[in-house]
TIMI-2910 file (N, C-alpha, C, CB; in pm, 1 decimal, decimal comma, always signed):
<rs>
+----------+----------+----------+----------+----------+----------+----------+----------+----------+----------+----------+----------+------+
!      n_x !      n_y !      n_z !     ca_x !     ca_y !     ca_z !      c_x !      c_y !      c_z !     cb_x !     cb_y !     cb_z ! resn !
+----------+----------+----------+----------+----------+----------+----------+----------+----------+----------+----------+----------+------+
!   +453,3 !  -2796,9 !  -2857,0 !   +360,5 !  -2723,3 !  -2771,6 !   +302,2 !  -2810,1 !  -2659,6 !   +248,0 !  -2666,1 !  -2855,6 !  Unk !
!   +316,0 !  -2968,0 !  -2715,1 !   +233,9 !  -3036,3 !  -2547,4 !   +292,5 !  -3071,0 !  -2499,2 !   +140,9 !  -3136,7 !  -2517,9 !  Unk !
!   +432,5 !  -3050,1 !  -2529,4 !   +528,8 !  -3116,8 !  -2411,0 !   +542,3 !  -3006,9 !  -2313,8 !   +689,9 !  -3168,9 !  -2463,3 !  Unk !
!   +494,9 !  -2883,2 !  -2366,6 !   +509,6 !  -2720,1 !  -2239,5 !   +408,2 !  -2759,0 !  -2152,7 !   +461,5 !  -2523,8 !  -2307,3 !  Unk !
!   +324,3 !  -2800,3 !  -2161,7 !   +202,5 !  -2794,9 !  -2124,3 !   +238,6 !  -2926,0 !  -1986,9 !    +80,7 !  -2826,4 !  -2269,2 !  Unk !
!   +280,9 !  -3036,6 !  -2071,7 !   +303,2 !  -3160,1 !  -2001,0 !   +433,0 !  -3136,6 !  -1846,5 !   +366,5 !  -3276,5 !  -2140,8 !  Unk !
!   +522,4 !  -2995,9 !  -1919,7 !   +560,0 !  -3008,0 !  -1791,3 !   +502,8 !  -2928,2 !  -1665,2 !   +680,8 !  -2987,7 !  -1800,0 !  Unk !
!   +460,7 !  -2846,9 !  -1746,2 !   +357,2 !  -2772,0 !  -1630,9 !   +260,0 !  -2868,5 !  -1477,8 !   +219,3 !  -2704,1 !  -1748,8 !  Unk !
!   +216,6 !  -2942,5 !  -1592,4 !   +158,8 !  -3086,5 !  -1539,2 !   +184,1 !  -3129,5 !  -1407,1 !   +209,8 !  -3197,5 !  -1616,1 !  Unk !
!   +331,8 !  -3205,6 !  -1486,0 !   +423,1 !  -3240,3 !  -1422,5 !   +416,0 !  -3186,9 !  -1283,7 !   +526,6 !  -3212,5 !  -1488,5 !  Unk !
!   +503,7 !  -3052,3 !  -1286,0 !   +538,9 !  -2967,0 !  -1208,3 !   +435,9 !  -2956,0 !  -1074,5 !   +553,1 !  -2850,3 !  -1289,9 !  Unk !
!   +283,3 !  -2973,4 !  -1142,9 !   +176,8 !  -2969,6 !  -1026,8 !   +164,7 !  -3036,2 !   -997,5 !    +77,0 !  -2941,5 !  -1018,2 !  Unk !
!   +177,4 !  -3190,6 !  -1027,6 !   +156,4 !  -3320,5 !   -995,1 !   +224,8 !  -3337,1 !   -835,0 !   +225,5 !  -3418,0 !  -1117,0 !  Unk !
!   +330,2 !  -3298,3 !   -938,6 !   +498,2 !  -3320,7 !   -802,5 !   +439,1 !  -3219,6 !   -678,1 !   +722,0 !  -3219,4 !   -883,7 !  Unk !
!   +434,6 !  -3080,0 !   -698,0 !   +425,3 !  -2965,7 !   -615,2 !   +291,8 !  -3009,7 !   -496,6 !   +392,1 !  -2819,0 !   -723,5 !  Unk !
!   +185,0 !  -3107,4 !   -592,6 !    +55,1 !  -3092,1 !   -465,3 !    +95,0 !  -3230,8 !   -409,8 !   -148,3 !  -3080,0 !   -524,5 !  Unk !
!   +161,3 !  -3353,7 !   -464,0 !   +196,4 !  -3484,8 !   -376,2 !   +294,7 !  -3452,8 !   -321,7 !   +221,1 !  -3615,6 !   -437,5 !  Unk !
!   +405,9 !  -3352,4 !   -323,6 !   +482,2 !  -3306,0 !   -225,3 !   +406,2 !  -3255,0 !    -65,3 !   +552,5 !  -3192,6 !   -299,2 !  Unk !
!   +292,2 !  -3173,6 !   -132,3 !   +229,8 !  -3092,8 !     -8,1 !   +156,3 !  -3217,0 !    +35,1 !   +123,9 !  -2942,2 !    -40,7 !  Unk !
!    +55,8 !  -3299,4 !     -6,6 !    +49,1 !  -3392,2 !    +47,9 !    +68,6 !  -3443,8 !   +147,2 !    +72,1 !  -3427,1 !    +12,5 !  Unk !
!   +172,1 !  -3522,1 !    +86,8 !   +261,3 !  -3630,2 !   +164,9 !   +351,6 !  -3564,0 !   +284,8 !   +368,9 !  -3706,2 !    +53,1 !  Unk !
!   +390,6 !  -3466,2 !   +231,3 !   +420,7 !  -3350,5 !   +389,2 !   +343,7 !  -3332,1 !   +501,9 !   +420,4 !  -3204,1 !   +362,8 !  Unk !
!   +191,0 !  -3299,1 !   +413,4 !    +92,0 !  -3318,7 !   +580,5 !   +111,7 !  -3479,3 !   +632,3 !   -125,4 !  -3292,0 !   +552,6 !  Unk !
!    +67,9 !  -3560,2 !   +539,2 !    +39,9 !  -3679,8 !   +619,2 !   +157,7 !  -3749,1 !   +681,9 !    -28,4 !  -3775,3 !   +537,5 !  Unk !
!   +287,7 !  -3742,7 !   +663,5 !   +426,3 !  -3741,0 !   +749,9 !   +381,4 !  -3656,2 !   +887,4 !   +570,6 !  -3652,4 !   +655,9 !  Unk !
!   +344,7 !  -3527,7 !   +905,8 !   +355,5 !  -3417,2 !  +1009,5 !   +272,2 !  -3525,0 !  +1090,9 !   +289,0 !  -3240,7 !   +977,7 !  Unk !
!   +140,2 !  -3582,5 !  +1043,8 !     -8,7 !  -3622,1 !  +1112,3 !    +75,6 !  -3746,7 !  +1170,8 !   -175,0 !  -3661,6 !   +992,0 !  Unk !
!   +139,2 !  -3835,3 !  +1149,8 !   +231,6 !  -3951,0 !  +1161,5 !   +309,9 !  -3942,7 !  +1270,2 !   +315,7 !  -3968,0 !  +1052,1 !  Unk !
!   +399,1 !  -3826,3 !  +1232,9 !   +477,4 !  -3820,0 !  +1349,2 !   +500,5 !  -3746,5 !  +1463,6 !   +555,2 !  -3819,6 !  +1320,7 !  Unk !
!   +381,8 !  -3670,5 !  +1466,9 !   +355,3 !  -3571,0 !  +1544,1 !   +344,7 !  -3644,2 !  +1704,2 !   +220,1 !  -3494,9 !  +1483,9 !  Unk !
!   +356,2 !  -3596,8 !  +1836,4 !   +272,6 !  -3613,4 !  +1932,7 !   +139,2 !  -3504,3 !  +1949,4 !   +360,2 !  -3615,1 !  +2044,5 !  Unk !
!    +64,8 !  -3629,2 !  +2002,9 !    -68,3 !  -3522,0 !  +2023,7 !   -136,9 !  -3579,4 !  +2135,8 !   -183,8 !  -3508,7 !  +1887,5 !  Unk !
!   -106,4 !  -3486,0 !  +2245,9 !   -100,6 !  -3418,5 !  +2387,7 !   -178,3 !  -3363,0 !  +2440,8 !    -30,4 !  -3344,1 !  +2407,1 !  Unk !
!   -304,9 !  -3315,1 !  +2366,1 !   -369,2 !  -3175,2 !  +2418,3 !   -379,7 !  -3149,5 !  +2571,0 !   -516,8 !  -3163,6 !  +2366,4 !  Unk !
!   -366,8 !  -3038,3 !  +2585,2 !   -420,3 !  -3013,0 !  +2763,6 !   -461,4 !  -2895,4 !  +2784,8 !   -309,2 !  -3026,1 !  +2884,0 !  Unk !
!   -525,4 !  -2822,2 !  +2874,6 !   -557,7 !  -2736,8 !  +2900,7 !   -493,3 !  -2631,1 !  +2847,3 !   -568,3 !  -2745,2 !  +2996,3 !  Unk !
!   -382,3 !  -2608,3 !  +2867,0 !   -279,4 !  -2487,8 !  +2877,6 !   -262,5 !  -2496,3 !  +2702,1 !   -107,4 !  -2521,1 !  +2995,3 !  Unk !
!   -244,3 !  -2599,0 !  +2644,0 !   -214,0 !  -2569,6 !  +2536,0 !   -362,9 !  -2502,1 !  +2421,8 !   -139,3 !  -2703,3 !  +2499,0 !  Unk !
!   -468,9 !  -2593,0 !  +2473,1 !   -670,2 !  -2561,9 !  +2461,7 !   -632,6 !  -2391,8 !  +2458,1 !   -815,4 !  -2629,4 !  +2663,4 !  Unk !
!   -585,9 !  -2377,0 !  +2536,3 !   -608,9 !  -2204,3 !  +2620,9 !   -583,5 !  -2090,4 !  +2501,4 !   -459,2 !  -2164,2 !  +2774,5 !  Unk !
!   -618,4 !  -2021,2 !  +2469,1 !   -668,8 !  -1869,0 !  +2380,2 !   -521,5 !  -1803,9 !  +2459,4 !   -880,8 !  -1764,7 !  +2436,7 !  Unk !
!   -431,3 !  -1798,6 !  +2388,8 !   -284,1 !  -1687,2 !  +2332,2 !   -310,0 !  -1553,5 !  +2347,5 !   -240,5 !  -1691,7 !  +2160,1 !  Unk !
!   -270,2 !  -1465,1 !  +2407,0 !   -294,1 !  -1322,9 !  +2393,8 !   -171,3 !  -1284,5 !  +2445,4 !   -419,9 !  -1260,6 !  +2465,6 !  Unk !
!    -36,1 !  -1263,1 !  +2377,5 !    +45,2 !  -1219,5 !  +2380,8 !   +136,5 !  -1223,4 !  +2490,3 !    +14,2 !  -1142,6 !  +2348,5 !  Unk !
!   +121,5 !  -1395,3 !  +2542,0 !   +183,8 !  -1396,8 !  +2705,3 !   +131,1 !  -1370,0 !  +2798,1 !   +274,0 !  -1328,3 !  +2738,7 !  Unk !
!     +7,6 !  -1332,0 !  +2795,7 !    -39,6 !  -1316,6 !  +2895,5 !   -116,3 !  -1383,9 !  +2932,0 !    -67,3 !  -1237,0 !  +2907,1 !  Unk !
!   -176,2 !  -1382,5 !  +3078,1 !   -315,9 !  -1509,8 !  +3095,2 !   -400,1 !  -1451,8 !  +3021,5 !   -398,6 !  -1545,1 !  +3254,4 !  Unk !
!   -518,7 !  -1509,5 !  +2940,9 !   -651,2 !  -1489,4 !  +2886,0 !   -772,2 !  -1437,5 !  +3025,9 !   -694,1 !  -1652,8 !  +2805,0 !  Unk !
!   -796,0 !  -1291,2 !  +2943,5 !   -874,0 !  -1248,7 !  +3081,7 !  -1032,9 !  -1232,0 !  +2983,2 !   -794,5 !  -1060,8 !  +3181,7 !  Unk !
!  -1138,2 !  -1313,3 !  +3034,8 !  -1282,4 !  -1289,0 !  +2997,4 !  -1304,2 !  -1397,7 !  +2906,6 !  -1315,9 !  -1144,9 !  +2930,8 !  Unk !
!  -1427,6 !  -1372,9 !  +2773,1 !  -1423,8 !  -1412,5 !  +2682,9 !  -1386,7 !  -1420,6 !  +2570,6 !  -1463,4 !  -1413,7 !  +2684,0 !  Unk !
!  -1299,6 !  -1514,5 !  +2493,9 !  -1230,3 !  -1490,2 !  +2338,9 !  -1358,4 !  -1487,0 !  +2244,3 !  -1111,1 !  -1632,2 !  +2282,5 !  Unk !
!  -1502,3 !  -1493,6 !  +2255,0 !  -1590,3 !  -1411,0 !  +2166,4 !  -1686,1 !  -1306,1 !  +2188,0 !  -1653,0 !  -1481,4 !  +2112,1 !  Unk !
!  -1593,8 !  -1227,9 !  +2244,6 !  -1632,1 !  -1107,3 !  +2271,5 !  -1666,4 !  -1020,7 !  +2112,9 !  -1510,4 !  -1044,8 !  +2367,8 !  Unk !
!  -1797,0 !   -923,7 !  +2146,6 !  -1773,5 !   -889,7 !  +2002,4 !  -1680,1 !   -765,2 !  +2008,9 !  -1916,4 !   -858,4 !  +1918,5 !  Unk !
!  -1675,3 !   -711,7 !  +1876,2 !  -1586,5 !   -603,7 !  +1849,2 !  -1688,7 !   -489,7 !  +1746,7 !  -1434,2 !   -673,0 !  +1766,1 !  Unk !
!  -1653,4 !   -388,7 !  +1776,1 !  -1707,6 !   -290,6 !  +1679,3 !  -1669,1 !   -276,0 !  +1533,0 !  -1683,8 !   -174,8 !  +1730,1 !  Unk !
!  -1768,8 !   -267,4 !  +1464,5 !  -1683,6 !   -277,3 !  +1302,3 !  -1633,5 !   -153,1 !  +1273,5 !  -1781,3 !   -317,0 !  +1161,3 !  Unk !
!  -1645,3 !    -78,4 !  +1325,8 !  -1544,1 !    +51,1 !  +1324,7 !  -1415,9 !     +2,3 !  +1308,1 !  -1543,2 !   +142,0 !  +1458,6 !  Unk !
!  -1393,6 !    -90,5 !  +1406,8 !  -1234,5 !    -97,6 !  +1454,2 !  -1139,8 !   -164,4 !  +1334,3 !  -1218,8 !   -202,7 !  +1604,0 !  Unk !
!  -1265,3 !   -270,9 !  +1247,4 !  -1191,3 !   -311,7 !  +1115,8 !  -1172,4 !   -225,0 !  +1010,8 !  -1251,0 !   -412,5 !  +1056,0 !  Unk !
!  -1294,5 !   -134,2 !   +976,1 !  -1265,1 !    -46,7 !   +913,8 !  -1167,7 !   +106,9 !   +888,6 !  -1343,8 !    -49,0 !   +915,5 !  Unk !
!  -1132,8 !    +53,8 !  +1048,7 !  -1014,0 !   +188,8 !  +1047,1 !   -860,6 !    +72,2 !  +1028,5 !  -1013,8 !   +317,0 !  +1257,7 !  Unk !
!   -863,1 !    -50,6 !  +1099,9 !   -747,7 !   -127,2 !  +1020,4 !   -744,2 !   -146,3 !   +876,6 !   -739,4 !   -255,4 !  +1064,4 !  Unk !
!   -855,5 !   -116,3 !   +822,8 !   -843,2 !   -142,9 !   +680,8 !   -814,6 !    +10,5 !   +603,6 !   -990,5 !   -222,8 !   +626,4 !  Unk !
!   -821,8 !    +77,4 !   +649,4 !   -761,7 !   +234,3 !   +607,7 !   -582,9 !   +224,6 !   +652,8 !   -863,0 !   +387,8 !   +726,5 !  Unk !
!   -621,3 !   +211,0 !   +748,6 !   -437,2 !   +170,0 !   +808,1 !   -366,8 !   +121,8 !   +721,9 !   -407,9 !    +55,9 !   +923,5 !  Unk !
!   -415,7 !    +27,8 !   +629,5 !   -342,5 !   -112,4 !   +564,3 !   -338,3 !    +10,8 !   +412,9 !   -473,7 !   -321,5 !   +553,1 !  Unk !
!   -470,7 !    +65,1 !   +380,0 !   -478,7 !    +90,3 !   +239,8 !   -332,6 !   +214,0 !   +264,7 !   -667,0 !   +156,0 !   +174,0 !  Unk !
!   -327,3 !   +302,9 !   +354,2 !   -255,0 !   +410,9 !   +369,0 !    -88,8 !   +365,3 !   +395,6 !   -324,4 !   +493,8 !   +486,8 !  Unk !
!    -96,7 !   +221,9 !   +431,4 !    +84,2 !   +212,1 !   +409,3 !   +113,0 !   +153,6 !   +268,4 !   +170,9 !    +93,3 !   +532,9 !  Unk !
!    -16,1 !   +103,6 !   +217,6 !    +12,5 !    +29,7 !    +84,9 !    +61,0 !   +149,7 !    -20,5 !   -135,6 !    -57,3 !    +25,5 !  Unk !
!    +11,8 !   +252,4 !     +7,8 !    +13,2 !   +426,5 !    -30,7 !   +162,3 !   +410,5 !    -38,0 !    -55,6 !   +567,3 !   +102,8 !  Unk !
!   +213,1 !   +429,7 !    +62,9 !   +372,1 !   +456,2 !    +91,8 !   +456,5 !   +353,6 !    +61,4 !   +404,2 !   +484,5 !   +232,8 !  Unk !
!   +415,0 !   +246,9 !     +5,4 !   +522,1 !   +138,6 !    -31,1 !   +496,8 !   +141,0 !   -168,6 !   +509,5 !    -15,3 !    +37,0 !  Unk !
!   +379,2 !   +189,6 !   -210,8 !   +385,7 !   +241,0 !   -399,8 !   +471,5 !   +372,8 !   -377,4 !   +191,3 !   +294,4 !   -498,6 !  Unk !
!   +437,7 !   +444,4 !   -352,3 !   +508,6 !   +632,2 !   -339,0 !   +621,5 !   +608,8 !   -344,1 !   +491,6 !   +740,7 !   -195,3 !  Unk !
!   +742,6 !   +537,5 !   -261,2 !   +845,0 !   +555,7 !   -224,8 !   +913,1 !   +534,3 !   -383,4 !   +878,7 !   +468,6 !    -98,4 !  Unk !
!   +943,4 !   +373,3 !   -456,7 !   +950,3 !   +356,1 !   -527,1 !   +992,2 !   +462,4 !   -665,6 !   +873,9 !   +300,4 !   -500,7 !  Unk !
!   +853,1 !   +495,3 !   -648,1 !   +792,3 !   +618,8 !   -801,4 !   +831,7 !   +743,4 !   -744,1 !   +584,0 !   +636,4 !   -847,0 !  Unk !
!   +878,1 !   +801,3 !   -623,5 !   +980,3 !   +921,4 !   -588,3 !  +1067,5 !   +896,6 !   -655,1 !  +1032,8 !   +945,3 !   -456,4 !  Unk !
!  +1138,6 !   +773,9 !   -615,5 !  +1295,8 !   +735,4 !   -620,9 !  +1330,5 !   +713,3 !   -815,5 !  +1323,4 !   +548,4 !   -506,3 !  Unk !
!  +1233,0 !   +694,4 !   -888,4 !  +1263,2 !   +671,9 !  -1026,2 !  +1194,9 !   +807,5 !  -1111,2 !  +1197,2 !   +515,9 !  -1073,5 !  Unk !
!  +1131,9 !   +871,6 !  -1051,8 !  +1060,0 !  +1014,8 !  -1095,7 !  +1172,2 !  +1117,1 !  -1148,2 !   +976,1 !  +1091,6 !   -955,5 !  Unk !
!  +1304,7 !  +1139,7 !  -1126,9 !  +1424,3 !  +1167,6 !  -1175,9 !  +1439,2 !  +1114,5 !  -1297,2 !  +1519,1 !  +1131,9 !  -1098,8 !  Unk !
!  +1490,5 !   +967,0 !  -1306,2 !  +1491,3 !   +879,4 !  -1422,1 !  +1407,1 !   +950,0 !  -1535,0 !  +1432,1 !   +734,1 !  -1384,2 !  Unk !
!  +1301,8 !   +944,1 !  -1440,6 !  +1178,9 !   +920,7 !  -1550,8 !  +1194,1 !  +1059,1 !  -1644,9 !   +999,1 !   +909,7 !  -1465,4 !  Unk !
!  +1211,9 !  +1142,5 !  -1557,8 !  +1168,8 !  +1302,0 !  -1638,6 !  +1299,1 !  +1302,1 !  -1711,8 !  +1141,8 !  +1472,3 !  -1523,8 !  Unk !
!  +1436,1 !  +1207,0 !  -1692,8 !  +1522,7 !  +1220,2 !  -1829,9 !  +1474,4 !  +1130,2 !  -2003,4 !  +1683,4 !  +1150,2 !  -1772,2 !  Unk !
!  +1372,9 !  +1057,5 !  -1900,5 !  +1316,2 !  +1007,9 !  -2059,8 !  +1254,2 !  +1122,6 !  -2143,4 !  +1186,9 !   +888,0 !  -2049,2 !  Unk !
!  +1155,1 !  +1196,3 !  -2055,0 !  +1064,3 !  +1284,9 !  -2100,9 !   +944,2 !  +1229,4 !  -2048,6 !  +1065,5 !  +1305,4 !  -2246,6 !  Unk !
!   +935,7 !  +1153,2 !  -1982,7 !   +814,5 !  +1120,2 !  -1917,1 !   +810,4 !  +1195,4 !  -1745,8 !   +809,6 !   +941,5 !  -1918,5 !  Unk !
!   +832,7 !  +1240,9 !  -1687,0 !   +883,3 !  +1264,0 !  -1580,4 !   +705,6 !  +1387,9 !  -1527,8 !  +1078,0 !  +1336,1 !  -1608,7 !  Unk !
!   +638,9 !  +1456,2 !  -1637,8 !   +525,0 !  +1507,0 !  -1589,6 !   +385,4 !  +1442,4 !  -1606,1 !   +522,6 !  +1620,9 !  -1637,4 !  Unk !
!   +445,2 !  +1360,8 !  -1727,7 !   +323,2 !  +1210,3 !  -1687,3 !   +313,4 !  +1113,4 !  -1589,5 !   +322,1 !  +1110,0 !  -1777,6 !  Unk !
!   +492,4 !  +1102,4 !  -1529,6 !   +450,8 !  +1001,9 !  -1416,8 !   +419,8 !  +1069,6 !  -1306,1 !   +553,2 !   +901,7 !  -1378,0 !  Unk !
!   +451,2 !  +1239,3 !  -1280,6 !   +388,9 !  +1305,6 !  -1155,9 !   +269,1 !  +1321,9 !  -1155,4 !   +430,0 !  +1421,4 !  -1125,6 !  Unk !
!   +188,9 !  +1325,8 !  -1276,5 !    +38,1 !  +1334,1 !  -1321,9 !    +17,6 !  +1215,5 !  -1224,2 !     -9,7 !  +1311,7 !  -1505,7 !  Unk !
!    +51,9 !  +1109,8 !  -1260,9 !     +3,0 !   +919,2 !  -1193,7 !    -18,1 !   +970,1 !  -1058,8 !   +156,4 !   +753,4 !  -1190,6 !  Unk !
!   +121,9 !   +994,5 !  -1004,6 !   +116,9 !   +975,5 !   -865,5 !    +54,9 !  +1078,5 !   -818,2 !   +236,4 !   +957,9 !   -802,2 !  Unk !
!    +14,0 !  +1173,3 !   -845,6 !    -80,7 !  +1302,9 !   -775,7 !   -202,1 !  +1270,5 !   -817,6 !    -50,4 !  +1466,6 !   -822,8 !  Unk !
!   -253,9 !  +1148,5 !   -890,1 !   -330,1 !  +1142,8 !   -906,1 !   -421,5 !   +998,5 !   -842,5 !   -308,3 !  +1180,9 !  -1010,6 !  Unk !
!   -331,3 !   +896,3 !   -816,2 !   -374,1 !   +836,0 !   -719,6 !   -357,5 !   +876,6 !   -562,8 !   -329,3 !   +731,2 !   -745,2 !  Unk !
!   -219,6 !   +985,3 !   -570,2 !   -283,9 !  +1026,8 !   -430,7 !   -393,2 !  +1111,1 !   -407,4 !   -198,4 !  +1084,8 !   -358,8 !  Unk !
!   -455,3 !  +1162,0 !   -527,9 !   -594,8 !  +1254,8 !   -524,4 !   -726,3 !  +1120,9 !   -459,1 !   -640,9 !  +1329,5 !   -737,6 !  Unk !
!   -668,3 !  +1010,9 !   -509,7 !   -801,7 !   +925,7 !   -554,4 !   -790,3 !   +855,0 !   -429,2 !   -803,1 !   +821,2 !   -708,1 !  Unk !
!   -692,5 !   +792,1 !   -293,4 !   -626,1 !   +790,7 !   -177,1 !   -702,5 !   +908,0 !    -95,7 !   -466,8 !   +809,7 !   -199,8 !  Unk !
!   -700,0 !  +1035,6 !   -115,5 !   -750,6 !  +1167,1 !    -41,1 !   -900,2 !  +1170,2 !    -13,9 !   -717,9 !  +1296,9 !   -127,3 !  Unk !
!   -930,7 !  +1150,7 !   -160,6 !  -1087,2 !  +1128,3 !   -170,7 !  -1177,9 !  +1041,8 !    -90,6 !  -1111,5 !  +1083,9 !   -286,9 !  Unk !
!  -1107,8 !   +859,8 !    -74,4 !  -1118,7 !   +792,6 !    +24,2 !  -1147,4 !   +825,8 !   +155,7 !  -1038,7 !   +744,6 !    +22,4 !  Unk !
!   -995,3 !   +917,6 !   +229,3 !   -981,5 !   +912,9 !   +317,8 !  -1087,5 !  +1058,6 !   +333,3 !   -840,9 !   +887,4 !   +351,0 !  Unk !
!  -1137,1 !  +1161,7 !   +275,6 !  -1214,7 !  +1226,2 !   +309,1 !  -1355,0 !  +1165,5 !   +342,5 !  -1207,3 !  +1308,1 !   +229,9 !  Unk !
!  -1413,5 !  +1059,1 !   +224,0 !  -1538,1 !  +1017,3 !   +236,3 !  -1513,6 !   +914,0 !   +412,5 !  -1586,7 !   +919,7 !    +67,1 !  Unk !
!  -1428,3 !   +856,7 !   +415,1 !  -1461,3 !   +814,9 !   +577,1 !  -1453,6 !   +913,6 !   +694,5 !  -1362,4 !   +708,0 !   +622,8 !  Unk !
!  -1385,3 !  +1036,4 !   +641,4 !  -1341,4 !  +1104,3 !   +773,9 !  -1527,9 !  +1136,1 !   +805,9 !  -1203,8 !  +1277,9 !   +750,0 !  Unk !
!  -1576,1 !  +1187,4 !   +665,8 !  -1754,7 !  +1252,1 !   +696,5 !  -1863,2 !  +1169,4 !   +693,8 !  -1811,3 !  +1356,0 !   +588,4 !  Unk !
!  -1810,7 !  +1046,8 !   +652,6 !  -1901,6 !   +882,2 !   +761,4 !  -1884,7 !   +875,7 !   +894,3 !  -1839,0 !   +711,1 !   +731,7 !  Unk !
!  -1776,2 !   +900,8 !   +930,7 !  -1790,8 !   +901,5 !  +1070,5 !  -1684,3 !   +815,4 !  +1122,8 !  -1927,1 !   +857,3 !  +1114,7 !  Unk !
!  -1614,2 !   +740,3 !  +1014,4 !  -1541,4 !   +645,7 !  +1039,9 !  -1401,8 !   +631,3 !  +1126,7 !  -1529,9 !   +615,7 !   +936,6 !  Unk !
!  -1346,0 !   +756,4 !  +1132,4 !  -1209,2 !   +760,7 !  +1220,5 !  -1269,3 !   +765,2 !  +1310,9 !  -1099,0 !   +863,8 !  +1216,6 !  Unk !
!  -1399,0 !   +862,0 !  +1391,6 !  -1365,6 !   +829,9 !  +1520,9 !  -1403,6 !   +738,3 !  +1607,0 !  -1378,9 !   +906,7 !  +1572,8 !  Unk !
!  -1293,1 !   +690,6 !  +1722,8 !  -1275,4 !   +585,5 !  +1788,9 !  -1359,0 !   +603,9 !  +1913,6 !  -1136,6 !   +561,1 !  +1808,3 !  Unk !
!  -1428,2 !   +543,4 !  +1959,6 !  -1552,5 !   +556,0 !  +2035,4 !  -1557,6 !   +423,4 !  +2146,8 !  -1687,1 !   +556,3 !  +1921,7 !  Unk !
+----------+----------+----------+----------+----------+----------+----------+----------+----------+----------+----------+----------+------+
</rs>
């Protein structure tokens, strides 16, 4: 039993003086140049127009964070469509439609309580 343990160890020993010694090689052999252009705030190729701390409305995170929860939706769904066949030859097939109509109930519910916060609209 402590030799499982010991390689585990091991294994982290190696894995974090690997990461390590990787940064401090990069810091070594790197050039470091800075200049303006490189200083300069990225916006997709283009020149930087104004200030990069500009604020933002928290609306705008909270509707990316519905965005994110609603594809995470569709990358569970797809899956549990595609084996929901399978399933109902076990005999499970109206328990696993129970699941999924039922987290998409609990998904709905969500997206109702923001629609009557106020939260979709973009302003």
């Amino acid at each position: 039993m402590p030799s499982e343990y010991l390689s585990v160890a091991v294994f982290a020993v190696v894995g974090t003086g690997f990461a390590i010694v990787a940064l401090i090689m990069s810091r070594l052999v790197r050039k470091d140049r800075p200049n303006a252009e490189k200083l300069s705030t990225y916006e997709c190729g283009e020149r930087p127009v104004g200030d990069a701390w500009t604020r933002f409305r928290a609306g705008f995170y909270i509707y990316a964070l519905i965005f994110v929860i609603f594809e995470v939706e569709t990358v569970f769904m797809f899956p549990a469509f595609m084996k929901l066949q399978a399933l109902d030859r076990m005999g499970m097939g109206l328990v696993a439609l129970f699941e999924i109509l039922l987290f998409l109930l609990i998904l709905l519910a969500g997206l109702v309580y923001a629609w009557k916060k106020g939260v979709l609209k973009w302003e």
